[in-house]
KELUM-975867 format. One record per residue (C-alpha): x, z, y. Coordinates in steps of 0.02 Angstrom, whole numbers, plus 50000, padded with zeros to 5 digits. Layout:
BEGIN
XZY
...
REM end
This chain:
BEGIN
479865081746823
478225076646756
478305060146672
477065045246747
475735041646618
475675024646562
474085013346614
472975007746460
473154992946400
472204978846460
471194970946291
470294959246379
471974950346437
472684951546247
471214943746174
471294927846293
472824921746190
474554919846217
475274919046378
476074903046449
477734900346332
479354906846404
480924894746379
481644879346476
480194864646511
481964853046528
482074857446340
480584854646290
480344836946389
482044833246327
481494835946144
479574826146167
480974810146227
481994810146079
480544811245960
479604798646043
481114787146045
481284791945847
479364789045811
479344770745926
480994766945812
480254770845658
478994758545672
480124744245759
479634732545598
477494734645620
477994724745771
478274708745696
476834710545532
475454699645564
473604702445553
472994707245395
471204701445285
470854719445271
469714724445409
471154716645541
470044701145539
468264708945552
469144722245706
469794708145788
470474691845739
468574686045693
467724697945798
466574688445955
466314705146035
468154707946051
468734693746068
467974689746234
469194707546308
468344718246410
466574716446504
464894723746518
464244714946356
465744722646266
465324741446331
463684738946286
463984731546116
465334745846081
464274758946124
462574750946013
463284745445876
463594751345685
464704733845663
465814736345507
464954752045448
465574762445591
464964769745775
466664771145865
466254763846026
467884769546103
469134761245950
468344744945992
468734745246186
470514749546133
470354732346033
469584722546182
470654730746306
472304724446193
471454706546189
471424706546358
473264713146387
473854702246242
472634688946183
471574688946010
473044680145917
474584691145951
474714702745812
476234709945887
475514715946042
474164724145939
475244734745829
476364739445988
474834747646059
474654755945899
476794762845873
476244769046070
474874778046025
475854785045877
477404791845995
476014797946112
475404808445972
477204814145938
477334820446092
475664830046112
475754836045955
477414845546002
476524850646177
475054857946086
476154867745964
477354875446108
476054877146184
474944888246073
476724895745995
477914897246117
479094894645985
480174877346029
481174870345867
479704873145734
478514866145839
479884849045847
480294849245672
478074848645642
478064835745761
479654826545683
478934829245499
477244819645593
478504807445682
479274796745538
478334803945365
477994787245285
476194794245222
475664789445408
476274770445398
474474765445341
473944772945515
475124764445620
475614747545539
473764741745504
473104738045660
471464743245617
471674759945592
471744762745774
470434773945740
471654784145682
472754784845801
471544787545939
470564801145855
472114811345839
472314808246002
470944816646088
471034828145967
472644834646007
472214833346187
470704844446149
471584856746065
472994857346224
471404860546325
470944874646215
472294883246231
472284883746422
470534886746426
470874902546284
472084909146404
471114909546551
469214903146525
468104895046643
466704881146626
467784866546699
469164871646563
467864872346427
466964855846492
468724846946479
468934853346275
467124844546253
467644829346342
469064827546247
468094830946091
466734819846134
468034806146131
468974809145982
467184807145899
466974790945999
468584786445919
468414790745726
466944804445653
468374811745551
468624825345727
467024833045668
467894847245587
468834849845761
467704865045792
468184874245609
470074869545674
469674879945823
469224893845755
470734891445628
471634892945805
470634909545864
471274919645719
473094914245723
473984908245842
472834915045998
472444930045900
470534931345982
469274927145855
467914936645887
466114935345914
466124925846074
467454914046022
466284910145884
464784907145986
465764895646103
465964883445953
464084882645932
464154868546060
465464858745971
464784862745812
462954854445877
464114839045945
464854836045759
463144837245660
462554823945794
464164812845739
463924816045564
462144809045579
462584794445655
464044789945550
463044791045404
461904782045457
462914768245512
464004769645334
462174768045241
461614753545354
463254745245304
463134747945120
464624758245126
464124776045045
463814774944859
462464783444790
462434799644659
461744790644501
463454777544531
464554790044555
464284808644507
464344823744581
465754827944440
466694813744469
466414816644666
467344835144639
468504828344510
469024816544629
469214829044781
470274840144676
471314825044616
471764819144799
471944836244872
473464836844757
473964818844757
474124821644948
475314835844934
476224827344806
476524812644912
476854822145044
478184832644959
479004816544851
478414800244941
479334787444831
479504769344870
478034762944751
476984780844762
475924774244925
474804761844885
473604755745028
472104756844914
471904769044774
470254761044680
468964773744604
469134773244392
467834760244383
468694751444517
470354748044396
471134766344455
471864782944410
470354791944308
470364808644336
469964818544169
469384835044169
470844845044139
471724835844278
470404842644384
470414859544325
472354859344331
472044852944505
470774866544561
472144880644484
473484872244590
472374873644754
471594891344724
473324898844693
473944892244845
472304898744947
472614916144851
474454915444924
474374909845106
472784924945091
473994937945035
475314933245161
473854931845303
474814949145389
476534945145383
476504925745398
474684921645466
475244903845497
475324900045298
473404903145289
473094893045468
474064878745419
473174877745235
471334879545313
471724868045438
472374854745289
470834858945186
469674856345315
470174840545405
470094834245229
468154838145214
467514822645299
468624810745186
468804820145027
467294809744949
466034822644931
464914810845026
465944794444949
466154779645072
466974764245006
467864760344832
469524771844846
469604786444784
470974794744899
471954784245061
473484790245141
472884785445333
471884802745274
473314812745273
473754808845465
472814823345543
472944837345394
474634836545338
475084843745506
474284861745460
475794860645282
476974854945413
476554869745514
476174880945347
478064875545276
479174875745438
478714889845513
478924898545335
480614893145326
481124897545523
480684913445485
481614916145316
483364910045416
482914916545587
484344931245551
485524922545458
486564911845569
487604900545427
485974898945335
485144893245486
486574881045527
486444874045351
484514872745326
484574861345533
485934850145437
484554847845283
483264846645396
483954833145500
484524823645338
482664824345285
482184818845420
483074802845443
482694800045247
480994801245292
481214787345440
481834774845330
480634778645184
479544774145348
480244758345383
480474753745231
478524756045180
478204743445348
478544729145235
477194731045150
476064726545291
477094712445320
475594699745284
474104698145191
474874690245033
476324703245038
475034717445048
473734713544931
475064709644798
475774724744818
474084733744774
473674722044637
475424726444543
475354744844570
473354742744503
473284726344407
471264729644358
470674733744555
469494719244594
469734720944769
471774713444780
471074699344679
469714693744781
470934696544927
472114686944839
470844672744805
470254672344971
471924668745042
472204653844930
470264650144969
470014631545044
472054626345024
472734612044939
472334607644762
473574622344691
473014632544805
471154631544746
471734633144582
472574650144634
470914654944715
470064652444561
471004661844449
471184675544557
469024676144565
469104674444394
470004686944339
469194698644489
467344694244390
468204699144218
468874716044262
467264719644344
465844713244298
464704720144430
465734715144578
464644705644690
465974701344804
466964693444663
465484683344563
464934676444740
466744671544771
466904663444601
465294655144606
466374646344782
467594641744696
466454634244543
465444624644688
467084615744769
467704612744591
465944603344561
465484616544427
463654620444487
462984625044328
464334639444318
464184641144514
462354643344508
462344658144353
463694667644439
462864666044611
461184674244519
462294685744435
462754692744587
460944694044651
460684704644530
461834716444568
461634717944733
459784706844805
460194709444974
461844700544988
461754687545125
463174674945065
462704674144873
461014667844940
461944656845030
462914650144894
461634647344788
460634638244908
462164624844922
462084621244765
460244618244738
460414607344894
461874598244810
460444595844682
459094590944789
457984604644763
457724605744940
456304617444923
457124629944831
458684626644942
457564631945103
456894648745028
458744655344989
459444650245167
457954657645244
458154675145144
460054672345178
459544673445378
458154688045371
459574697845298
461044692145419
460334682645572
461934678245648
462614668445487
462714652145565
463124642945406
461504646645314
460574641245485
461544625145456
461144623945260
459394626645316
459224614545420
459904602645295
458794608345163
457304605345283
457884586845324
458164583545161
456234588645115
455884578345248
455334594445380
456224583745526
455484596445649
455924613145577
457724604345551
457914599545728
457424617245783
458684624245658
460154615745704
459804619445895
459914634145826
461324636045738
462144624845884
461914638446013
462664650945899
464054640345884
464664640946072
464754658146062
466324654345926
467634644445988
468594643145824
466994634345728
466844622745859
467154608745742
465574615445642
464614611845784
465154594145818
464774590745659
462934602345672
462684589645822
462854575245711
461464581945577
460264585545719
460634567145775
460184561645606
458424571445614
458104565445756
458484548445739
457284552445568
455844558245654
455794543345785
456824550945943
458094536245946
458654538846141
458814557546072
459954552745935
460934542346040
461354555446156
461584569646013
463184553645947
463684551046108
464394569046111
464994568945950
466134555845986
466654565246159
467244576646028
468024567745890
468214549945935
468914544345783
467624549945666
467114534345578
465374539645537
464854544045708
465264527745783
464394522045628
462904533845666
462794527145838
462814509845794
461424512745688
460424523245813
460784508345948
460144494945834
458414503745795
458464504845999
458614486846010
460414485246069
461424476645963
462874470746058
463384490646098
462994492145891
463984479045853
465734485845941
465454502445839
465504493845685
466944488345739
467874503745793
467204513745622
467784498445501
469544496945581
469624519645596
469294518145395
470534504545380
471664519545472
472154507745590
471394515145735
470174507145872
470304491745933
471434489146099
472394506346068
REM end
């Protein structure tokens, strides 16, 4: 009997990808609810940390745009603006859209969006590696390893690293819609991976690399990277170089990217080397005390990284390429999971250096998943054959694993509050500038002790480094309040001359040459303070006062209407503006508008009707109107208020 021939095989249908993982879906659902039960446990304590000075308040707590939830004017200022450094229009709706649900000043409700977010990524993170996989328990212990590594409490306990949280989100979302679209593509399949990528970019620029990942994807686990699955990146590829434009753009604007002839491109490579180690490290040994939330460059009061520590580094990293190359045949997914580390790491390796740190572990969130794929897939497939061996390496596992959670919670209380945190980084780098200005800021405007605090904290900030604006401007505060103007005034100018274009030193030192009467002088550093940052409403007020005092009444008046208007849109400086109110009385009352004056008093009182000096100012406003009897029962209230005895009759 002849035998049948057997039909060719069809390559079209092999190069599409895996087919739609066999197995239970009950298992796998059961599996995506106990690690998202683990991952929301892990981070029960980030529920009860408050807001942080770290970016917390300029996100939300002191944000106007977010703070009013969600409308039109917040769309359109999410989707125009580069406000702290940063086009992520779709990061600040998340904040709005959790003021709404939870009001402005309920840290709690904030981080509970963000431990969400985080078991949401748990969850799709285990999805996307079934799905590309169809292999079940390495794909959970990946998303496990993701799930309660303490290297990703920076992402979830500070509430503004939502960024984070999102981006991975969309990410992961765009890589599940990959994967179906690899399988079988169409356009609307396709359309949905650049939706999903679109937003991940709206959510943090760090998903630009998401079409490299892709193709990371084509070769191993989908197995169809060829020349058309190269071309349909071209696209996505066009989509990221628009994103990297803007961000740096928006970084620049913002003062955030440092410039080659401050920092080196040697010390920008050093640097790179350094944390592309230091990441694995952590990741391998993350010791209470080894995760700092700020790791400050060398001149910054951190680790310098020598040469031979970056050679040793570079060694480290090329023998590990050389080995997950040599393996690439029999385990492909050592090489995937290494490229897709190394390049999620481009964006934030500091090639193109934003900020002051040299490495951060909210970094680590996306690219440590390729050496959690690279490592437990390895070791799946060195026990898949030996039953006792794979019994024993589940119990490790599992032991690691709950290690690992409370190495998690653990690293929470760290984020407890601001004083807490920035502690924390001062002791583990006693010479970074930024803790101490933190520091001082918190003890900023307190009690007598506490302004002493503040000042030794700026003072010790300006001595470790000398050209930190930020911390001369904050001492030269601290000098003013003290009555030190002399001191104030040389570190204010010190700071100038660092950095000419920062709004509050010219601020500062326009105080105290108004505290001096140089009114003048005072005028032209308020002004410059303004052309560089319209919307500080304190140097709009200083102006104004500088202008009275040289005896502009008119420019004054228009100033403090100014400043007055910009005041109602800030409900938390409304006692700023009462007291605006009452200088624009004054100028008024100076340039001859008594029945203006009057009225400008009248509401100060509706606002504070036991301020002494504006029943004062209103008796004196009254008198040059020719009505003495209302005068007269002012002078009244305002001598028995000082006498803290209260009005009359109450």
């Amino acid at each position: 009997m002849a035998r049948r021939r057997a039909k060719p095989r069809d390559r079209r249908a092999a190069d599409r990808g895996p087919a739609r993982p066999p197995g239970s879906y009950a298992a796998l659902w059961a599996v995506a609810v106990v690690l998202a039960a683990a991952a929301f446990a892990a981070y029960i304590p980030s529920l009860s940390n408050a807001f942080l000075n770290w970016d917390d308040n300029v996100y939300v707590a002191d944000n106007p745009h977010v703070a009013t939830g969600l409308s039109w004017d917040t769309f359109r200022w999410a989707f125009t603006s580069f406000h702290a450094s940063n086009w992520h229009p779709l990061t600040w709706l998340s904040h709005a859209a959790d003021v709404e649900i939870h009001g402005r000043d309920d840290p709690g409700g904030h981080h509970l969006t963000n431990v969400l977010l985080h078991a949401a990524n748990t969850v799709l993170l285990l999805v996307v590696l079934r799905r590309l996989t169809g292999r079940l328990w390495p794909s959970a212990v990946v998303a496990a390893l993701f799930a309660l590594h303490p290297l990703h409490v920076e992402s979830v306990a500070w509430v503004a690293e939502r960024k984070d949280l999102l981006c991975a989100l969309f990410m992961f979302l765009a890589i599940l819609a990959y994967a179906s679209y690899a399988s079988e593509p169409s356009r609307r399949r396709y359309l949905l991976v650049v939706a999903a990528f679109a937003a991940a970019l709206m959510s943090k620029p760090m998903a630009v690399t998401l079409p490299a990942v892709l193709l990371v994807l084509d070769w191993w686990p989908l197995r169809r990277l060829n020349r058309s699955a190269v071309l349909e990146k071209v696209p996505l590829a066009a989509m990221s170089a628009a994103s990297a434009i803007v961000t740096f753009v928006a970084q620049h604007a913002g003062g955030a990217v440092r410039e080659l002839r401050t920092l080196g491109i040697g010390a920008r490579v050093a640097n790179a080397l350094y944390a592309c180690v230091m990441y694995l490290v952590k990741a391998v040994w993350p010791r209470p005390g080894a995760l700092v939330p700020f790791y400050p460059l060398a001149d910054r009061g951190g680790p310098a990284v020598s040469a031979w520590m970056a050679a040793g580094a570079a060694l480290l990293l090329a023998a590990l390429t050389v080995l997950a190359v040599r393996q690439r045949r029999r385990r492909p997914y050592l090489l995937a999971g290494w490229l897709i580390y190394l390049v999620t790491l481009v964006p934030v390796i500091g090639l193109v250096q934003i900020g002051k740190q040299v490495m951060a572990d909210r970094y680590t969130y996306v690219p440590l998943t390729g050496v959690f794929l690279a490592v437990t897939f390895l070791v799946a497939d060195a026990v898949s054959r030996r039953a006792r061996l794979r019994k024993a390496v589940a119990a490790a596992a599992l032991l690691g694993l709950v290690a690992l959670g409370g190495l998690t919670w653990h690293q929470q209380r760290v984020w407890a509050d601001s004083k807490t945190f920035w502690l924390y980084v001062s002791d583990a780098f006693p010479r970074d500038s930024v803790s101490l200005k933190s520091l001082g800021d918190l003890h900023a405007g307190g009690d007598r002790t506490a302004r002493a605090l503040a000042f030794g904290f700026y003072r010790r900030a300006a001595s470790v480094q000398p050209d930190d604006f930020l911390a001369c401007a904050n001492l030269g505060n601290a000098l003013r309040d003290a009555g030190r103007l002399d001191e104030a005034e040389a570190n204010y100018r010190h700071a100038l001359q660092v950095k000419p274009d920062f709004p509050p030193a010219h601020n500062g030192l326009g105080v105290v040459l108004l505290d001096r009467g140089r009114h003048d002088e005072a005028a032209n550093c308020f002004s410059r303070a303004l052309e560089l940052a319209p919307g500080l409403t304190a140097a709009r007020v200083n102006l104004g006062n500088a202008l009275a005092g040289a005896g502009h009444h008119d420019a004054a008046i228009e100033a403090y209407r100014a400043a007055i208007e910009e005041y109602r849109s800030k409900p938390k400086l409304r006692p700023n503006m009462v007291l605006t109110i009452e200088n624009l009385g004054l100028a008024l009352m100076a340039r001859g508008d008594t029945g203006g004056a009057i009225r400008e008093f009248r509401d100060v009182l509706r606002e504070m009707p036991l301020r002494p000096e504006a029943h004062e100012n209103l008796a004196a406003a009254l008198i040059k109107a020719g009505r003495p009897d209302e005068a007269r029962r002012h002078v009244l209230i305002a001598r028995e208020l000082r006498r803290g005895q209260g009005p009359p009759g109450r």
